[in-house]
C-alpha positions, 0 to 999 in steps of 0.5 A: 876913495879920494885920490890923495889915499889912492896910493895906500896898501889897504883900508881899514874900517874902524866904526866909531859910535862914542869918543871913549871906545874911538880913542881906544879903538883908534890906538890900535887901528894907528898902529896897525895902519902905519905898519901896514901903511894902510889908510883909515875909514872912519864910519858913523853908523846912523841906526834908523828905526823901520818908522821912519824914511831913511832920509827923515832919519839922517835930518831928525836923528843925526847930531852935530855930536855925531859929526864932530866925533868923526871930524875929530877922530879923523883929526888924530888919525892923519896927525899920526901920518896916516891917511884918513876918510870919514862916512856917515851911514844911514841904515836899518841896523849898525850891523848892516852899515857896517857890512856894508861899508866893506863892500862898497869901500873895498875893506880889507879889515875892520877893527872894532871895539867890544866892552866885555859885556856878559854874554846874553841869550843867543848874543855872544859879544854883542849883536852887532858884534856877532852879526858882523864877525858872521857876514863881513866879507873881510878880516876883523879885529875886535878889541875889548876896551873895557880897560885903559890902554896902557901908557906903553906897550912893552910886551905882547902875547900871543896865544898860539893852537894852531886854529884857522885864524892864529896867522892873523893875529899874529899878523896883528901882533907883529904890527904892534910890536913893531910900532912900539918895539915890545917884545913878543911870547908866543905861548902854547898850552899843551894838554896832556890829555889831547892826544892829536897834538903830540908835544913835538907838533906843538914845538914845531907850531911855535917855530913856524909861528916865530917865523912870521915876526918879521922886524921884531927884535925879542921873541920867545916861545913858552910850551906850558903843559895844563889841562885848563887851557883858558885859565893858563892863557889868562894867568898869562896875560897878567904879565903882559901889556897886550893879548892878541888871538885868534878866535877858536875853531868856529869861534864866537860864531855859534851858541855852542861856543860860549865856553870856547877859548878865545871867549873866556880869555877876551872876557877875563884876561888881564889888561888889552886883548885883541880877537882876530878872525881871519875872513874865510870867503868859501865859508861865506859863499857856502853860508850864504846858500844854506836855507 
């Protein structure tokens, strides 16, 4: 990276495809990125079909529109304060440009935008979606964008089951919260027919949560007693500006997980939701040895 963003904490990737999901996309990455004084990466992946060369698809496919909408997202990003870069990629698939970037840039996080598309056969959020939750080798944020982004974000909730990736996006929430001074709920759904979490565990999950909300000035822990975790978290989010979550346990990852909790919510839940997965490097080293 240029020496002029040397001297940043971090990078995170956002890919960007079209000005609507860029301009959505880049509200949270802004956020996110002050908080943490992070730099950006913006990447235009040029998908190239196995027809042509590499090189012929970078001098017939790319367009000027493509282009421009790089130089202008990097535009508003460094007219927020935050350091900017800008890629264009050439590969066989988004999914491939995309992973990667995060190894050759060294990428600490990616944040991407989902539309809340019906899931397909064998297709989750969406193939590129899933093939980069599966193989990046870093954090990932995906933000659904199906809605505006409210005017201002005065409340975020967050859901809290304590799963592998509920820190980080609890990281995620805190750094909204703090650039827009909301508050914060953090809410637990407590089935009373799990008999492995015990209500006592539940409220400790919620006071070691509220812990980690470092510099937000109202937080307030909710333990709601139901058997329809999903349906719950989703009435909930109606109240509030901004839902951030982490996957479920092997979430979205996998057929089997189409009905898992962080899926329904991110595809019903009222106004801006944000999934977070926290990146697991012995998972990966393991995946990568199974046939």
């Amino acid at each position: 990276m240029p020496d002029e963003v040397s001297n940043a904490d971090g990078t995170l990737l956002v890919p960007i495809a079209n000005p609507e999901t860029a301009t959505r996309q880049l509200d949270t990455a802004i956020e996110i990125a002050i908080d943490r004084s992070y730099r950006i990466l913006l990447v235009y992946v040029l998908e190239v079909p196995s027809q042509l060369s590499l090189n012929d698809g970078r001098r017939y496919l790319l367009e000027d529109e493509d282009e421009q909408l790089l130089i202008d997202a990097k535009s508003r990003v460094e007219a927020a304060g935050v350091p900017a870069e800008k890629r264009i990629r050439i590969a066989r698939g988004v999914a491939t440009g995309i992973t990667g970037a995060v190894e050759k840039y060294d990428i600490d996080a990616i944040l991407m935008g989902w539309r809340g598309r019906p899931p397909r056969q064998d297709v989750i959020l969406g193939s590129h979606l899933d093939k980069v939750l599966r193989n990046a080798e870093c954090d990932v944020l995906v933000k659904r964008i199906k809605t505006p982004s409210p005017e201002e974000v005065e409340s975020v909730l967050v859901p809290v089951a304590g799963g592998p990736h509920d820190g980080f996006a609890a990281e995620a929430a805190a750094s909204i919260a703090r650039r827009n001074d909301a508050s914060v709920t953090l809410l637990h759904v407590f089935d009373p027919d799990d008999p492995d979490r015990p209500r006592e565990d539940a409220r400790a999950l919620l006071a070691e949560t509220a812990d980690t909300f470092e510099g937000v000035q109202s937080i307030d822990s909710e333990l709601v007693e139901s058997t329809d975790v999903a349906g719950t978290i989703t009435d909930w989010t109606t109240e509030h500006d901004v839902t951030v979550l982490g996957v479920s346990r092997g979430g979205l990852l996998q057929r089997a997980v189409l009905g898992t909790i962080s899926e329904a919510v991110g595809r019903h839940a009222a106004g801006t939701v944000v999934l977070a997965k926290r990146h697991d490097p012995v998972s990966s080293r393991l995946r990568r040895l199974l046939p």
